[in-house]
C-alpha positions in Angstrom: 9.1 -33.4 6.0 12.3 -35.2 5.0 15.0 -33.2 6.7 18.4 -35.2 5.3 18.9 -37.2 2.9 17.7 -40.6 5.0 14.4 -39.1 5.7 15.0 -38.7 9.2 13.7 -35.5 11.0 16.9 -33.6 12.2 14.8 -30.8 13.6 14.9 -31.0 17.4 12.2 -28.7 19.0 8.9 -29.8 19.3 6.5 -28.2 16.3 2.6 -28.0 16.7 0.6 -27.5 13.5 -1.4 -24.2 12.8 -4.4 -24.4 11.1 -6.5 -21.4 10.2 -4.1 -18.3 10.7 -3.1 -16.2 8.2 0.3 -14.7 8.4 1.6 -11.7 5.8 5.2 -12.0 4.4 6.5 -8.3 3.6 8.2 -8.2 0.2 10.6 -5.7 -1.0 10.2 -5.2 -4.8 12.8 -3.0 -6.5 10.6 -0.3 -8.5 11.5 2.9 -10.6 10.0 5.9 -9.7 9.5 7.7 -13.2 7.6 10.9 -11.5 6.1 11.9 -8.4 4.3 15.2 -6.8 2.8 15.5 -3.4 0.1 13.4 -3.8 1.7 10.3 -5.6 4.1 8.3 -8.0 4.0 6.8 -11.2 6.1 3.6 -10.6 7.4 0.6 -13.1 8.6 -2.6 -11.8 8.9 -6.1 -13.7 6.4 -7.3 -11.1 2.8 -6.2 -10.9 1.2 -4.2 -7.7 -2.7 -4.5 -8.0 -4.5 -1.4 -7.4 -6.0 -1.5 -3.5 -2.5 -3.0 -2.6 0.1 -0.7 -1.1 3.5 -0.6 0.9 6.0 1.6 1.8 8.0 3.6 -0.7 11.5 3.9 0.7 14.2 5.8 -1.7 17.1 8.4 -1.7 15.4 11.8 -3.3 19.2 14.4 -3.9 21.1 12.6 -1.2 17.6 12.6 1.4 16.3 9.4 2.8 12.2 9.9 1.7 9.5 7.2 3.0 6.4 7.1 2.3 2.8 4.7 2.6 1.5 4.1 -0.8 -1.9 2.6 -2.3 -1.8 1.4 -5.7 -4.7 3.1 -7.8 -4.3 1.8 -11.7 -1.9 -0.2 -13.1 -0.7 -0.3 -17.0 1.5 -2.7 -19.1 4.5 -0.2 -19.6 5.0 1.8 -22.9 8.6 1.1 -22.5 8.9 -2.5 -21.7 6.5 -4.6 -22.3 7.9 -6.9 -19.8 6.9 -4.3 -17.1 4.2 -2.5 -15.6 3.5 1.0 -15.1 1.6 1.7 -11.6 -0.3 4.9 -10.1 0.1 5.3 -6.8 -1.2 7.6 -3.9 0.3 8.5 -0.6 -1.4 7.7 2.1 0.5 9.1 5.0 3.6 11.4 5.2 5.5 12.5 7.8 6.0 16.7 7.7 9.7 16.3 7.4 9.2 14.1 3.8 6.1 16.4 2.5 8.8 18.9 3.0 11.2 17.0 0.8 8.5 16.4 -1.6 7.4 20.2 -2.0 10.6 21.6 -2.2 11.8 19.6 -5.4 8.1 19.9 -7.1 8.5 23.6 -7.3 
């Protein structure tokens, strides 16, 4: 690794290579929630989620923070941008307090 521009290595602590572990890099992608009910959301995003892939939906539902774990169950190029995708999604766990949220502005 060339560290400036003389090729020295200006890193001072001692590094150890790792071979053989995996490591996971959480990734927030920005998504638009076009509908959801109290088992799931259709999302779009300019970036594709493959079905068995999940995360955690975080968003602002009327002024409430609202989380929720999500699996990814179909995906679709979008009708409205063909750019984007269109994604089903189920949730997987939610707390009382956001099932709450999430009956009270389905009805």
């Amino acid at each position: 690794m060339q560290g400036s521009p003389e090729g020295r290595e200006r890193r001072r602590a001692v590094r150890r290579p790792i071979d053989g572990h995996m490591a996971i890099v959480p990734v927030v992608l920005p998504v638009q929630v076009i509908d959801i009910s109290t088992s799931g959301v259709l999302l779009t995003a300019d970036c594709p989620i493959h079905p068995g892939r999940g995360g955690m939906l975080c968003l602002d539902m009327n002024g409430e923070p609202f989380r929720g774990e999500i699996q990814v169950k179909r995906i679709a190029s979008a009708a409205s941008r063909p750019d984007s995708y269109e994604m089903g999604a189920s949730f997987l766990s939610l707390s009382p307090e956001y099932r709450h949220i999430l009956r009270r502005i389905t009805q």
